[in-house]
C-alpha positions as a printed NumPy array, in Angstrom:
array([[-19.424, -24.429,   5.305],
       [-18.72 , -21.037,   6.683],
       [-15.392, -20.94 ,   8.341],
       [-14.984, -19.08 ,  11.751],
       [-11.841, -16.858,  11.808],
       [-10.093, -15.497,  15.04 ],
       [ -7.33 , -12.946,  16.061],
       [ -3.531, -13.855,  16.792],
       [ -2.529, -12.521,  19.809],
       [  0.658, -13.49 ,  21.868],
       [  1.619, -16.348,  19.021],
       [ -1.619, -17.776,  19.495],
       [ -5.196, -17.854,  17.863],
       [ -7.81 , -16.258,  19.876],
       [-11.029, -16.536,  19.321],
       [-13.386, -12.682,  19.017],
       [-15.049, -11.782,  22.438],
       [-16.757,  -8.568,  21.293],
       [-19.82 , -10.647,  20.089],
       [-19.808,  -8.676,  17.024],
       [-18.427, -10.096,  13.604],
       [-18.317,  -9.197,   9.666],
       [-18.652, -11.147,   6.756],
       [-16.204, -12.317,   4.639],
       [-17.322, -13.151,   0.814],
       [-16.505, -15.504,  -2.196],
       [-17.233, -12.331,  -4.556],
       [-17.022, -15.064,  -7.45 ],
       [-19.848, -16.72 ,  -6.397],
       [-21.72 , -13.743,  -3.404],
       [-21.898, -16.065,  -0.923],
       [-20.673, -15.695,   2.33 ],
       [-17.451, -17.6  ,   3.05 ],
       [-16.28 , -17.004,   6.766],
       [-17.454, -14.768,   9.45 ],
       [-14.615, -12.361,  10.859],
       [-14.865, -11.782,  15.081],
       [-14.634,  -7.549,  15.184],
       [-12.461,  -6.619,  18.387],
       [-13.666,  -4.444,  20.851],
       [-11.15 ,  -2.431,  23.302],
       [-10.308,  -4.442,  25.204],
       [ -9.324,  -7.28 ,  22.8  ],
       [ -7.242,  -4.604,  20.966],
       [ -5.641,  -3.804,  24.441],
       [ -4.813,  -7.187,  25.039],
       [ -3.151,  -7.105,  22.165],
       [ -0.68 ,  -4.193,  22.422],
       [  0.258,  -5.187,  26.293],
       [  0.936,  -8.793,  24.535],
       [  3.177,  -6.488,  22.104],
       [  4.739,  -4.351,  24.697],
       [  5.855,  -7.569,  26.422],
       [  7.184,  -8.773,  23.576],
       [  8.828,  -6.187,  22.088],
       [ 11.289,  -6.19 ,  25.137],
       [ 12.711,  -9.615,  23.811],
       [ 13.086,  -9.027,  20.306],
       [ 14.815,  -5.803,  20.86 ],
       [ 17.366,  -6.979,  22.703],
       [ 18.098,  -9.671,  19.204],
       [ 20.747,  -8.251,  17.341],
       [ 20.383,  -7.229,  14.12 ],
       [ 22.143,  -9.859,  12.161],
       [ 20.032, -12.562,  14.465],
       [ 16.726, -10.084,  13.514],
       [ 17.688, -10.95 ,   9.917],
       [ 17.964, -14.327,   9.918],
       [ 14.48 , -14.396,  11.361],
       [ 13.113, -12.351,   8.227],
       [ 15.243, -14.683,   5.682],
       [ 13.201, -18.106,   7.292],
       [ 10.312, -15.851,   6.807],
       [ 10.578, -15.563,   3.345],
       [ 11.512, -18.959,   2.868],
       [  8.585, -20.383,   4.495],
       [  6.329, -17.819,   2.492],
       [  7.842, -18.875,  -0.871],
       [  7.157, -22.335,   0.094],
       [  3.473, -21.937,   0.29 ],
       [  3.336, -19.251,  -2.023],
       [  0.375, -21.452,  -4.366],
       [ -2.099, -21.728,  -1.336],
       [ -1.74 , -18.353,  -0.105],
       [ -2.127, -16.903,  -3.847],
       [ -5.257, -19.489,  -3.28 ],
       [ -6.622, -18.089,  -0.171],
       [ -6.165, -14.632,  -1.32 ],
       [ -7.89 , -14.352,  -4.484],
       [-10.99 , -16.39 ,  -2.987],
       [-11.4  , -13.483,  -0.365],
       [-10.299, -10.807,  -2.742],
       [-11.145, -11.809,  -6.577],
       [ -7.814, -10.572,  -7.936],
       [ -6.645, -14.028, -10.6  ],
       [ -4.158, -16.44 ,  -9.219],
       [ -1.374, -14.5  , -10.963],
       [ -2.191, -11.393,  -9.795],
       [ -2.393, -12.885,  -5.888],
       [  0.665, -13.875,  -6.454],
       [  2.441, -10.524,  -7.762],
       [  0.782,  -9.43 ,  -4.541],
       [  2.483, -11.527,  -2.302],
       [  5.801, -11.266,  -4.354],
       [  6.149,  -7.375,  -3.993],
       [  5.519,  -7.719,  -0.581],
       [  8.495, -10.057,  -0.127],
       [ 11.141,  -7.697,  -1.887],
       [ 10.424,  -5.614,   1.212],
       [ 11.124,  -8.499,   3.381],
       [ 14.178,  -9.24 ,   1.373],
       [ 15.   ,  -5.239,   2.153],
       [ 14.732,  -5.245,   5.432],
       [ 17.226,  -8.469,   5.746],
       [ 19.66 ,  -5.893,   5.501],
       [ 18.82 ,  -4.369,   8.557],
       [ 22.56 ,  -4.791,  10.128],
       [ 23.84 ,  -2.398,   7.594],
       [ 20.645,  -0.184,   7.344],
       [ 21.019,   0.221,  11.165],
       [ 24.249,   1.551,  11.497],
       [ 24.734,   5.249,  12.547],
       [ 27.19 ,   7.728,  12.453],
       [ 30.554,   8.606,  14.397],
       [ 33.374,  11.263,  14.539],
       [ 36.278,  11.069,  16.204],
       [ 38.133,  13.757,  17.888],
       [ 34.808,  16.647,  16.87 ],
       [ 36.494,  18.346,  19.734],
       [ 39.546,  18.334,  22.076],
       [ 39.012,  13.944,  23.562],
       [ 35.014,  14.577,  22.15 ],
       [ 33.691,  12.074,  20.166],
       [ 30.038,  12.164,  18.83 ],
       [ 28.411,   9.309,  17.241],
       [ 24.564,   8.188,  16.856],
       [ 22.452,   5.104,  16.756],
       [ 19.197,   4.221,  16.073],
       [ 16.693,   2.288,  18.249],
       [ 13.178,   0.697,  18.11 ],
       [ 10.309,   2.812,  18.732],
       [  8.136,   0.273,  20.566],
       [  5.184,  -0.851,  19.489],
       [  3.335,   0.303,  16.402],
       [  0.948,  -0.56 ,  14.428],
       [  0.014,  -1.075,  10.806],
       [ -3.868,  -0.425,   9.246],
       [ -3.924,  -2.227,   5.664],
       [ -6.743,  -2.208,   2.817],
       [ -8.227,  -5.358,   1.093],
       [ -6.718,  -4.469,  -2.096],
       [ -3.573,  -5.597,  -0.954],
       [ -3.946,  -8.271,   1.706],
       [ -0.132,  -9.391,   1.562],
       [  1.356,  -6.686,   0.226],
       [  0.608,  -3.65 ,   2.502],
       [  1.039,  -5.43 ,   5.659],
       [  4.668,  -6.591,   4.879],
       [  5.722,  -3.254,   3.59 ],
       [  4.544,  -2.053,   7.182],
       [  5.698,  -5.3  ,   8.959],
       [  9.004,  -6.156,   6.984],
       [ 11.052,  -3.047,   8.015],
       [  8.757,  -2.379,  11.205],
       [ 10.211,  -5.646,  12.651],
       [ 13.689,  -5.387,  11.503],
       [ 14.36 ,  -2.559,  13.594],
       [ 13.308,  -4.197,  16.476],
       [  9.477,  -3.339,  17.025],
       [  6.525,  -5.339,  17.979],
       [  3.508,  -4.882,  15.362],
       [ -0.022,  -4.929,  15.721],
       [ -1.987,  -5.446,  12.249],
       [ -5.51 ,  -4.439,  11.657],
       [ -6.172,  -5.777,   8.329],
       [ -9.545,  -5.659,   6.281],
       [-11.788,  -7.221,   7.597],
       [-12.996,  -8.118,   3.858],
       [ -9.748, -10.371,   3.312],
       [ -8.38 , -11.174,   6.858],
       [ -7.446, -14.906,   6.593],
       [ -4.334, -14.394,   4.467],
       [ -2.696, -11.512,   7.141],
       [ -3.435, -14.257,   9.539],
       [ -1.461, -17.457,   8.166],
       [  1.403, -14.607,   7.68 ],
       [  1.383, -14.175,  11.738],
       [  1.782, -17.827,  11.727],
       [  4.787, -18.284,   9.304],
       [  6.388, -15.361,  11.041],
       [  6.242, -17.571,  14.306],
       [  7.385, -20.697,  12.439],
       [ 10.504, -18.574,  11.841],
       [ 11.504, -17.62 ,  15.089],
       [  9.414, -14.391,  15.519],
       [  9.083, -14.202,  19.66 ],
       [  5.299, -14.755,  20.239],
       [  3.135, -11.625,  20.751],
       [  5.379,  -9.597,  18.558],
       [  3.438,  -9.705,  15.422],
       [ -0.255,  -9.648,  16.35 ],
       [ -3.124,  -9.57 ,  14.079],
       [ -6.385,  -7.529,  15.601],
       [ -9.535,  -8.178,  13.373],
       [-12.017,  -5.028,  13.783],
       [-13.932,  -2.079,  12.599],
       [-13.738,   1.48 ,  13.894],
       [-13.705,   0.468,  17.291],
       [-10.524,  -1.241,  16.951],
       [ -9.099,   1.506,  15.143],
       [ -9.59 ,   4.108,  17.482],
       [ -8.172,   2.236,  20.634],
       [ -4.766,   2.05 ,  18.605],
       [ -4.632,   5.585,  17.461],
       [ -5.761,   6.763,  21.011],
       [ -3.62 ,   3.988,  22.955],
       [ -0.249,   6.003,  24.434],
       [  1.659,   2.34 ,  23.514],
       [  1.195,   2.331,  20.265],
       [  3.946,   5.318,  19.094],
       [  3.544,   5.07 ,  15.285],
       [  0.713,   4.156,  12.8  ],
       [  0.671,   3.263,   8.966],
       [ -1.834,   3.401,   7.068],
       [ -3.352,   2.662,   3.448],
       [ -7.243,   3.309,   2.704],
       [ -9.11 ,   6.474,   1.13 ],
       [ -8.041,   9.925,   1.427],
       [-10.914,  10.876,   3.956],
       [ -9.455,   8.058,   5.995],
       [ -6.251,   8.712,   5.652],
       [ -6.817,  12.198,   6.848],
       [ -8.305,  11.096,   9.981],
       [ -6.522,   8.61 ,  11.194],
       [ -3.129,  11.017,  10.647],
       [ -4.682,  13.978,  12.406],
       [ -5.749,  11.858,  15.11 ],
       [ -2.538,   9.828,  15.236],
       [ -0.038,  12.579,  15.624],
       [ -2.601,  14.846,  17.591],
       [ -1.981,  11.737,  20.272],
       [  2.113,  12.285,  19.806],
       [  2.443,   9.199,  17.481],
       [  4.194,   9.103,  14.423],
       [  2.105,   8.227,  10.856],
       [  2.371,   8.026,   7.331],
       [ -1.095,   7.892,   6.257],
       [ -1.795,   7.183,   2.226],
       [ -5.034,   7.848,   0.283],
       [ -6.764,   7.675,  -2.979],
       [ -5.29 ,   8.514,  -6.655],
       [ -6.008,   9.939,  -9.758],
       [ -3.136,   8.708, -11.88 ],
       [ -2.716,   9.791, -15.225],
       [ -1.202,   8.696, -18.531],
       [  0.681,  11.308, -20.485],
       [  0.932,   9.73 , -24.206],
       [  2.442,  11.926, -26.127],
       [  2.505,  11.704, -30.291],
       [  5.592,  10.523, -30.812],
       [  4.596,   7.183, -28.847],
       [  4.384,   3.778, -29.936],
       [  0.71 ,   3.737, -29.724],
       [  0.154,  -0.02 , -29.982],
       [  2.324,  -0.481, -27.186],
       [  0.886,   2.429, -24.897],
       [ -2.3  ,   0.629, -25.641],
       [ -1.162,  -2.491, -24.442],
       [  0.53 ,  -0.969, -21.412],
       [ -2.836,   0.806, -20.187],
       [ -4.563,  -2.178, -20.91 ],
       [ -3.024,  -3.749, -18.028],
       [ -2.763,  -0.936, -15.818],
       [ -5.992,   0.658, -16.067],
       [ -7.706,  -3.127, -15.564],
       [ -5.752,  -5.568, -14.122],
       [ -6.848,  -6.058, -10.631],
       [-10.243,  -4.687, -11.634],
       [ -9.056,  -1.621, -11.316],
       [ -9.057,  -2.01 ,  -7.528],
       [ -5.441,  -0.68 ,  -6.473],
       [ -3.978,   3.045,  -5.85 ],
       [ -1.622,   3.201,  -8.606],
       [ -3.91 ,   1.913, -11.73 ],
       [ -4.115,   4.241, -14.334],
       [ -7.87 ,   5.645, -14.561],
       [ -6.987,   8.71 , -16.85 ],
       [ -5.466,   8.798, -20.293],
       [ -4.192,  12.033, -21.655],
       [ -3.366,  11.714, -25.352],
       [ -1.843,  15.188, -26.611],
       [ -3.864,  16.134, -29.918],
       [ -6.7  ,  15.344, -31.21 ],
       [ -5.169,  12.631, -33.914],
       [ -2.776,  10.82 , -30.849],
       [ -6.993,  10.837, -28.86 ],
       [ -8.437,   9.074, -31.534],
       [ -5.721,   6.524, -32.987],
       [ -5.328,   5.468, -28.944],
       [ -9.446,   5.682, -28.22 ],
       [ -9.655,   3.197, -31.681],
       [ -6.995,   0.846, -30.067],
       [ -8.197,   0.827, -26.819],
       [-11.363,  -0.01 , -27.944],
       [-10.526,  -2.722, -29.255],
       [ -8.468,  -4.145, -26.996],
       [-11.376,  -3.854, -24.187],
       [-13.533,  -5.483, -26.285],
       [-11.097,  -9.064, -26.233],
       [-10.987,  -8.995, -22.5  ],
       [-11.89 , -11.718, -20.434],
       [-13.598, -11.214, -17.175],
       [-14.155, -14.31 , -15.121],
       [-13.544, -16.534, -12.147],
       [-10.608, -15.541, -10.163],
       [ -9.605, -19.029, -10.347],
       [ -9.844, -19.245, -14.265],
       [ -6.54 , -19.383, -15.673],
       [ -7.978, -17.718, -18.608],
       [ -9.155, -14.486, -16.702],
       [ -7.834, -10.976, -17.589],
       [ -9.269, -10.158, -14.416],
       [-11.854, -11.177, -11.896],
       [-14.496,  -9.836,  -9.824],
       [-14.614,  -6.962,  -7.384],
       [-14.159,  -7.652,  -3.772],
       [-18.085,  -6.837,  -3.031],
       [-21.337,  -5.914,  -4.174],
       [-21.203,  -2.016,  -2.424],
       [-17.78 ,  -2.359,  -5.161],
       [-20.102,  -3.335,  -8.158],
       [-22.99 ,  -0.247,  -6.704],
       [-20.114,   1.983,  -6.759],
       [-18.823,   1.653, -10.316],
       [-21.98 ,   1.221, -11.803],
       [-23.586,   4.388, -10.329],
       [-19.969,   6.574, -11.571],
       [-20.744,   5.406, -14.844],
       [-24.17 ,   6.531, -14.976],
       [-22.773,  10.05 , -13.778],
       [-20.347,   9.92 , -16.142],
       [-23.12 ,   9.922, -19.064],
       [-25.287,  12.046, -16.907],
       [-22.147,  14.564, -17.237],
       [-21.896,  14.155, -21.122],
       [-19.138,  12.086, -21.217],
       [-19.073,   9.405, -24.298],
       [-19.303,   5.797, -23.305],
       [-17.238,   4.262, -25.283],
       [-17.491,   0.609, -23.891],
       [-20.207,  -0.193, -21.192],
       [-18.927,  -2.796, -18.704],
       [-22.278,  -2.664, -16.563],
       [-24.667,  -5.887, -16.423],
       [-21.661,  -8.163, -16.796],
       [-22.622, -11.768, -15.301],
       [-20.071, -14.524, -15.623],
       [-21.538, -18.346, -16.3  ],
       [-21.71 , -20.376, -13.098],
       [-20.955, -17.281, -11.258],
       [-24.318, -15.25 , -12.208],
       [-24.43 , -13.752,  -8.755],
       [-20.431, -13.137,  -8.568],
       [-19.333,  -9.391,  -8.222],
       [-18.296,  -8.889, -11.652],
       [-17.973,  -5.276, -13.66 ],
       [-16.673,  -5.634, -17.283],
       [-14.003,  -3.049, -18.534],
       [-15.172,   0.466, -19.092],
       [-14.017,   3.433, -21.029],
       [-14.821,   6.955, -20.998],
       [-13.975,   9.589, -24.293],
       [-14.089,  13.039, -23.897],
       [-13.805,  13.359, -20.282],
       [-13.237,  16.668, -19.223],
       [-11.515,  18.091, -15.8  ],
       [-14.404,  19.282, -14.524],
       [-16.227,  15.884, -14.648],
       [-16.903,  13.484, -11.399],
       [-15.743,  10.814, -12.968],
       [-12.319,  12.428, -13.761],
       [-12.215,  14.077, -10.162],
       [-12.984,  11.264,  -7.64 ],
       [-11.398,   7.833,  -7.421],
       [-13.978,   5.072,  -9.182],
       [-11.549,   2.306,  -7.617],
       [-13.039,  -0.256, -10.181],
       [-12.454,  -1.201, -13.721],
       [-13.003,   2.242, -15.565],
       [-10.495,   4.405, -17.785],
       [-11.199,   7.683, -18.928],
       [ -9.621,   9.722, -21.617],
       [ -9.246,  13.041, -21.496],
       [ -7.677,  14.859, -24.89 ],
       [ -5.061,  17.685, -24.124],
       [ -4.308,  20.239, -26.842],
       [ -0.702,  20.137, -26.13 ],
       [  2.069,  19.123, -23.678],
       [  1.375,  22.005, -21.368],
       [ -2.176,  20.976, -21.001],
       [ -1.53 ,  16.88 , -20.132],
       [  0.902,  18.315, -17.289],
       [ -1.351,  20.931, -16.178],
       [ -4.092,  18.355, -15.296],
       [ -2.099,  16.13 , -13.116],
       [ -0.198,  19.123, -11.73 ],
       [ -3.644,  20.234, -10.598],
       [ -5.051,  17.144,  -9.805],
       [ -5.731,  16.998,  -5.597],
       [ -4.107,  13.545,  -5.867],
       [ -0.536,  12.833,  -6.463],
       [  0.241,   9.232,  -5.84 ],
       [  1.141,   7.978,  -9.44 ],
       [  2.087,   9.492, -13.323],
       [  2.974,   8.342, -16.516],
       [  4.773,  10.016, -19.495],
       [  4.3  ,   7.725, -22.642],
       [  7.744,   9.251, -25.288],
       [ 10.194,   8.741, -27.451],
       [ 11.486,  11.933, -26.752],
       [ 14.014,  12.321, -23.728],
       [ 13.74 ,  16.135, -23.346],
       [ 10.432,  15.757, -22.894],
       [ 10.735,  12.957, -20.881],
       [ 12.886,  14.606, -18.054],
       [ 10.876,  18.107, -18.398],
       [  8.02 ,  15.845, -17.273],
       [  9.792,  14.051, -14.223],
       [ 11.2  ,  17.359, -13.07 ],
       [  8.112,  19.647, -13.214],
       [  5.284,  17.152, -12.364],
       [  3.769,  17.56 ,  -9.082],
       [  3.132,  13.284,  -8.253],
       [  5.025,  11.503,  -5.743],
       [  5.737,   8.593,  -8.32 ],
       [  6.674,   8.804, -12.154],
       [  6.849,   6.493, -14.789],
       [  8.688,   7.002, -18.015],
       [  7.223,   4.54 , -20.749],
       [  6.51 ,   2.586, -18.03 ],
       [  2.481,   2.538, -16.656],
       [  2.241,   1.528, -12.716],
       [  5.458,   3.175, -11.405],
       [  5.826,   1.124,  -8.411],
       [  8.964,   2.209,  -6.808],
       [ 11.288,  -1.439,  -6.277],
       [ 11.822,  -2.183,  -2.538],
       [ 15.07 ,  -0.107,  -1.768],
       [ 13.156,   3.109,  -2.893],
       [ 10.605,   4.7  ,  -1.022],
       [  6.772,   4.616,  -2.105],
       [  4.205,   7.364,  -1.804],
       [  2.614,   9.834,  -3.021],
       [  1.981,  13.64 ,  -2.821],
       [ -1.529,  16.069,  -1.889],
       [ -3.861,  14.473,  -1.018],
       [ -2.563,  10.921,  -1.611],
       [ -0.001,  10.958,   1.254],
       [ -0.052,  12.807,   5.049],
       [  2.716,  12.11 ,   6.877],
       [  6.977,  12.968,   6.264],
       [  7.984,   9.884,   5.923],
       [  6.798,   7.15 ,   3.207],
       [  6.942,   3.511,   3.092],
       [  9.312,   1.162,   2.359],
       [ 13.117,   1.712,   1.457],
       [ 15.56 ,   3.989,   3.616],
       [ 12.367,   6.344,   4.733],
       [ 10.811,   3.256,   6.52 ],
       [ 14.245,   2.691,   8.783],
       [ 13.921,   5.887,   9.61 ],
       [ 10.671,   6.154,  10.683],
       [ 10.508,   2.941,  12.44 ],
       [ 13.792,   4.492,  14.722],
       [ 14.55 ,   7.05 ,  16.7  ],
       [ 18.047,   8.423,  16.729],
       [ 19.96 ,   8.83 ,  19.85 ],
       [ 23.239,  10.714,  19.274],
       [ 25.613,  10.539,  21.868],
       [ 28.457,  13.27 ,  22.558],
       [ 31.411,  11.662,  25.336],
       [ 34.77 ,  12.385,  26.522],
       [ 36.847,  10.464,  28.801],
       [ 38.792,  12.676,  31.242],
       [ 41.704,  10.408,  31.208],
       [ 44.961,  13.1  ,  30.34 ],
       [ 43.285,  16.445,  30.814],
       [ 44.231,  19.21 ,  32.847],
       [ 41.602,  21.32 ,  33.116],
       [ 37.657,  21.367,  34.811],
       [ 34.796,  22.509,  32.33 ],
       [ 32.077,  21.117,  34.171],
       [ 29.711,  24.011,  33.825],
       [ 30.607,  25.15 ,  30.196],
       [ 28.891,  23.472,  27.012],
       [ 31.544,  21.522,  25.191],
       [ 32.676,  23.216,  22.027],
       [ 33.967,  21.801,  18.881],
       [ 36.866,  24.27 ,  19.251]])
């Protein structure tokens, strides 16, 4: 039975008016699961005046009584956490565990943002002048609104909501449209915890729906997570209608493994973050660089074989490395990259094309992949696959594995694999990437630190999570005041010094 989906608009479910709707797949089995009502805009607008209204209330919580909203929250989440790992990976096709990491890194940002009484407070001097005292606080921007990608159906929309909501904002969500149903159960927990209705609101929609939020004057910031070309857009037209954004795109991230490294282990490590997920998430590592050509081909020969045990299956199969991709333009996508890749010269090392699972023939399914030999001037090393698909590219030295991700036009995530520690922090000083790891593969910054990356892979100032999202979820208002109790004198028409 195909379920019918709605929005969530002023604490309630509300069913699409547009007419129009999108499909939302099983991609273990390609069959349609639910249908997904696209907003037009005027369902988005109802939205953001339900938000405006809203966000009146919930400002005027204070921040301790903000927090204990946020710590129900993640108690009811935590609760449920099985069925919504459930939910997710049967609209995604990431494994049970994985939906489950998913859901757990976005909750460390919830846990963050509990904090929000200290995180709030601002500044003050006494006596900065004769009776002058200055001090500053920070206060909710209004309404914004958060765009999330299916990779990520939990995850992305707490790090936007978590901190968003702490500081006393009303959100609107657009989620994918490919994985909605999770985003929408969170709107209901968040009610269930004391959330005022109509100040987290889920929109469902395409372009349409997009473009009344970045062109709405309500809506004063945006966040974002998709593809570069994306990305670009929506900041250019965000801030070119006075909002605030922080806008992040595709990756490139590469693997420095140097010879001194514990190959088996680097092997193991890339294992999991060049494939897990399917490869379908910004910081997965799609390029190995081993320095020299005897580091290439001990770590091609151990690779190898360690692609060759995988086990690609059912999302639901306990016994899954990794499942399928979220839909068949996915599977289209890797497989033609691959044929450019050997079109280019590259050598296939392992071909994960034509993979069909039993009792899922039809499912979405791409086995692992890896590329030898790649070279920088390759499609397949330049461009984002987004899928299950490594590439190795052999560096003649050190200089040469830091060169290419220096000059990479992505700079979301980068890996040194070393025993050495002067080489270690020459690497994190002088690479150009927005997120490093040191002998450690996906360096996913923890909650209280900010994520995002640099070029191409992040527009905007600001980045998400940790102290960067207070601040760009506030304005600061500094105020300068003196009480004329005990002076003498008139300066009414003279600035106040700090004389």
């Amino acid at each position: 039975m195909v379920r019918e989906l709605t929005h969530f608009i002023g604490g309630q479910h509300v069913a699409g008016a547009s007419g129009a709707f999108g499909d939302v797949f099983d991609p273990n089995l390609g069959q349609v699961q639910a249908r997904v009502p696209l907003a037009n805009k005027a369902e988005v607008e109802a939205a953001i005046t339900n938000a405006a209204e809203a966000q009146q209330v919930w400002a005027a919580y204070n921040p301790q009584r903000r927090a204990r909203v946020l710590m129900k929250f993640l108690t009811l989440v935590q609760d449920e956490i099985d069925s919504l790992a459930a939910l997710l990976s049967s609209e995604h096709g990431k494994t049970l565990a994985d939906a489950k990491g998913d859901i757990q890194r976005g909750l460390e940002v919830i846990e963050f943002a509990t904090g929000i009484p200290h995180l709030l407070k601002g500044e003050y001097t006494e006596s900065a002048g004769t009776g002058i005292d200055v001090y500053s606080m920070r206060q909710p921007l209004g309404v914004v609104a958060g765009i999330t990608p299916f990779n990520f159906p939990a995850m992305i929309p707490l790090w936007k909501a978590g901190p968003a909501l702490a500081c006393g904002n009303a959100f609107v969500l657009k989620p994918s449209e490919r994985d909605p149903s999770v985003p929408l159960r969170l709107a209901e927990l968040f009610l269930e915890a004391g959330l005022p209705a109509g100040v987290f609101n889920v929109i469902n929609g395409d372009k349409e729906a997009v473009d009344t939020l970045l062109h709405d004057p309500r809506i004063k910031a945006v966040g974002f997570v998709g593809s570069t070309p994306i990305a670009q857009y929506i900041y250019e037209t965000a801030t070119a209608n006075g909002k605030r954004a922080q806008c992040f795109g595709g990756a490139k991230n590469h693997a420095i493994v140097m010879p001194d490294a514990d190959l088996d282990d680097v092997a193991d490590q890339l294992i999991g973050a060049g494939y897990g997920s399917a490869g379908e998430r910004c910081m997965a590592i799609s390029v190995a660089v081993p320095v020299g050509e005897e580091t290439a081909d001990r770590l091609v020969a151990k690779l190898t074989e360690r692609v060759h045990k995988l086990n690609v299956g059912r999302s639901d199969d306990p016994g899954a490395d990794f499942g399928p991709l979220v839909g068949k333009d996915g599977v289209d996508r890797v497989n033609n990259y691959v044929q450019i890749g050997i079109d280019e010269g590259a050598e296939l090392v392992v071909d994960g094309r034509g993979l069909t699972v039993e009792g899922a023939e039809d499912g979405y399914f791409v086995g692992a992949t890896l590329f030898d030999k790649v070279t920088a001037d390759m499609r397949i090393y330049r461009e984002e696959i987004f899928g299950p698909v490594v590439s190795v590219v052999r560096a003649k030295d050190y200089e040469e594995g830091l060169r290419l991700a220096n000059e990479h036009e992505y700079g979301n995530g980068v890996a040194i694999f070393t025993r050495d520690g002067d080489t270690a922090r020459d690497f994190a000083a002088r690479v150009e990437v927005g997120m490093v790891g040191i002998n450690v593969p996906i360096p996913v910054p923890i909650a209280y630190y900010t994520f995002g990356g640099w070029k191409r892979s992040g527009f905007g100032d600001l980045n998400q999570h940790g102290p960067d999202s207070i601040r760009f979820y506030t304005k600061t208002k500094t105020v300068t005041q003196r009480w004329p109790a005990g002076l003498k004198e008139s300066n009414a028409f003279v600035i106040p010094t700090m004389e």
